[in-house]
Every structure is written in structure tokens, then in C-alpha cells.
C-alpha atoms as one frame of an Amber mdcrd trajectory, in Angstrom:
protein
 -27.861 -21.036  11.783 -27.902 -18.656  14.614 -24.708 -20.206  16.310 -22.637
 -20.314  13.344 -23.094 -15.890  13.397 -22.254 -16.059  16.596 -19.165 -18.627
  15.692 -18.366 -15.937  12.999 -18.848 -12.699  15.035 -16.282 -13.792  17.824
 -14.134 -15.554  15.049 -13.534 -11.944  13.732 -13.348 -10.602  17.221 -10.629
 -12.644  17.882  -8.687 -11.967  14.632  -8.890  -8.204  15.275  -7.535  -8.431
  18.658  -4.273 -10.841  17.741  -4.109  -7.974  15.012  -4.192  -5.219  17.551
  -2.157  -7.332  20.200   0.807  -7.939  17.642   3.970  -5.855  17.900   6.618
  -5.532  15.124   9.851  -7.237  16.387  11.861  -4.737  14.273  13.074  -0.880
  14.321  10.741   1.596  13.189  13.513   2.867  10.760  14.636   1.217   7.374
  17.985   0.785   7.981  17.221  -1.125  11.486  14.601  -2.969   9.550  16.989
  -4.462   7.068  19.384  -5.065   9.603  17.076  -6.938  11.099  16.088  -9.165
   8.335  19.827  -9.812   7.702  19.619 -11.451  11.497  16.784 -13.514  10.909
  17.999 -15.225   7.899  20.207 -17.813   8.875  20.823 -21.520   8.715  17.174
 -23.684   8.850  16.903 -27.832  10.128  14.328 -29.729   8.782  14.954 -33.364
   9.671  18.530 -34.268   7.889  18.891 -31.385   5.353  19.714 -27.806   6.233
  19.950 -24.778   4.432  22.469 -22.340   5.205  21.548 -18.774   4.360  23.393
 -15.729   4.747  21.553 -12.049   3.444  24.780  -8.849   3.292  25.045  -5.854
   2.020  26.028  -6.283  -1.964  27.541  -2.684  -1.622  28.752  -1.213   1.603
  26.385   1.564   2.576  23.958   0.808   0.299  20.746  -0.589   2.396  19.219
  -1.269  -1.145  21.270  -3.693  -2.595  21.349  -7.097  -0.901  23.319 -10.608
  -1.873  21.694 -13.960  -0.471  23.856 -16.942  -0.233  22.077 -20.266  -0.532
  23.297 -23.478   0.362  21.355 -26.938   0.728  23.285 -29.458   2.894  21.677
 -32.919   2.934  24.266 -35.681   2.485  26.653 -33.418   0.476  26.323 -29.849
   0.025  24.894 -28.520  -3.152  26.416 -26.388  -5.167  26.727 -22.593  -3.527
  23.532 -20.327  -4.718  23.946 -16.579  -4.855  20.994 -13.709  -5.384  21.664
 -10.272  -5.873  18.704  -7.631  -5.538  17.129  -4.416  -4.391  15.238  -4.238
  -1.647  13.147  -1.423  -3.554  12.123  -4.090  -6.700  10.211  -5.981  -4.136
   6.851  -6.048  -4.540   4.928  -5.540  -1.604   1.934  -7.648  -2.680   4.026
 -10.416  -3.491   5.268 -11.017  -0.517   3.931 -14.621   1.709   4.741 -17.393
   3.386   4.898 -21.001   1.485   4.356 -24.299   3.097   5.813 -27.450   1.635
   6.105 -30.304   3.950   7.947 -29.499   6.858   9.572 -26.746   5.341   8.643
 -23.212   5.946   9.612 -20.393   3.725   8.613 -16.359   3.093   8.273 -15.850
  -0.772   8.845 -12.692  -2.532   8.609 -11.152  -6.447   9.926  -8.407  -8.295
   7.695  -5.761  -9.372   5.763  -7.028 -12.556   7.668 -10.169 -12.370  10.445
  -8.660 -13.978  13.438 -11.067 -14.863  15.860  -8.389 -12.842  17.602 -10.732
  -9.690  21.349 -11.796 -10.444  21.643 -15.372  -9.856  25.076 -17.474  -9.726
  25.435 -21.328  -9.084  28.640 -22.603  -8.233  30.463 -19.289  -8.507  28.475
 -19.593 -12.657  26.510 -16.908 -13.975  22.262 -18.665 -14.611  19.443 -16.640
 -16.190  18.440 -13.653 -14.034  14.942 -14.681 -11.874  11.721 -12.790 -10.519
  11.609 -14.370  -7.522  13.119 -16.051  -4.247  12.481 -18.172  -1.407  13.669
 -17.629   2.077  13.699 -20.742   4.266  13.028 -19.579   8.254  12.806 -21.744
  11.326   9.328 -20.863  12.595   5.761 -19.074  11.867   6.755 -16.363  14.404
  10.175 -15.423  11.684   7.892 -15.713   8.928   5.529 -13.259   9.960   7.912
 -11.078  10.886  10.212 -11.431   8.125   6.764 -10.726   5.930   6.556  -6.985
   7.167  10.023  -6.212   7.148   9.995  -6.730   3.398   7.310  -5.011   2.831
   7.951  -1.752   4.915  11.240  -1.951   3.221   9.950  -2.471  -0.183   7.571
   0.536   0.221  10.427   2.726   1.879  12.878   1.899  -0.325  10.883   2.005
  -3.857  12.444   3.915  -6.762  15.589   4.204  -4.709
């Protein structure tokens, strides 16, 4: 009994300090931290399928407004997804990290679940979603990408 509290007390000593030891890999302002998002989604390898992903401005100068492109390349490439949202109908407590496989991906909602993201496949309108997946290469990206959402959700709420 008495070494599993002392398993436990240095367990959550060592969680504080990678907590405290952890620096944010992006700017400390919004607009650096979606431009920094934009450069961490990219294309993402697992075994012989990859997913190409590009995340742009919808609007030029608008921050808010971002279009994801989607593609799934495995043998043939599927047809073309695109996602059109606000960075500000993110909600912050939605956003994690989702393990299937080998794959690796940071998943986000819209506040209350609300059916408000723009979806198109193949260049064709689909029904509007609450939710998305981002595919990234590693843990490090992931945790990362995690708290740039949600600093830019929170900033960028109501906007």
C-alpha cells in the first residue's frame, strides 16, 4: 500500500513538471497562432494511404474564417473534401486528439454541436456538419495543434 502513494505522489510530480517544462511552439498573438496551425496541417503517411490537407484563409483578411481541403490518396484519390468554418464556433472543450490504428488525428466541435460547417465533396454541396478531423504526423503536432485551437477559439469567440 505504502509504495503505490509513493508511486502516485512522484507520478503527479512528474506530470506537473512536463506541464511546467512545456513551451507553446506558437506566437503569443492570434493571428501568428492561426498562421501557425495553417503550417502544421499538411499532407500525413500512414503506411500506403496519405491524406493531403491544406487549411487557408476562406476570406482574405479574415483570421476567422478558414477552408480545409481534404484529400485521401490510397490507390486512387478520393473524391476532393472541402470544410468551411470559423475559428470562433470552435468549442474549446471539444477539442482532442483521436487514435485509430496508426492514424493520429486532433478532433474538434462546434459550439453545442451545431450543424453550422460548409461541407463540399467533389466540388458538390453535402449536409452542413458539427465536427472535423485533422490528420497530423506526430503526438508532438497534436498537442500543439490542441492549444492553438483552443487559444484561438477563446480569442476569436463571437467574432
Amino acid at each position: 500500500m505504502e509504495v503505490g502513494r509513493r508511486v502516485r505522489a512522484l507520478a503527479d510530480k512528474a506530470i506537473n513538471y512536463c506541464k511546467s517544462g512545456y513551451k507553446v511552439p506558437f506566437p503569443a498573438t492570434t493571428e501568428g497562432s492561426v498562421n501557425w496551425i495553417k503550417s502544421k496541417v499538411g499532407d500525413v503517411t500512414v503506411e500506403i494511404t496519405t491524406v493531403k490537407q491544406v487549411m487557408e484563409f476562406a476570406e482574405p483578411g479574415n483570421i476567422n474564417k478558414i477552408k480545409l481541403t481534404s484529400t485521401e490518396i490510397k490507390t486512387s484519390a478520393s473524391p476532393e473534401e472541402v470544410f468551411e468554418f470559423n475559428l470562433g464556433d470552435i468549442n474549446p472543450l471539444s477539442v482532442d486528439y483521436s487514435a485509430s490504428g496508426k492514424w493520429l488525428r486532433v478532433r474538434f466541435e462546434t459550439n453545442f454541436k451545431n450543424k453550422i460547417i460548409k461541407a463540399y465533396k467533389g466540388g458538390k454541396i453535402q449536409p452542413y456538419v458539427y465536427s472535423l478531423e485533422i490528420a497530423v504526423k506526430d503526438t508532438e503536432d497534436a498537442r500543439g495543434l490542441i492549444l492553438a485551437l483552443k487559444k484561438c477559439a477563446e480569442d476569436l469567440k463571437g467574432k
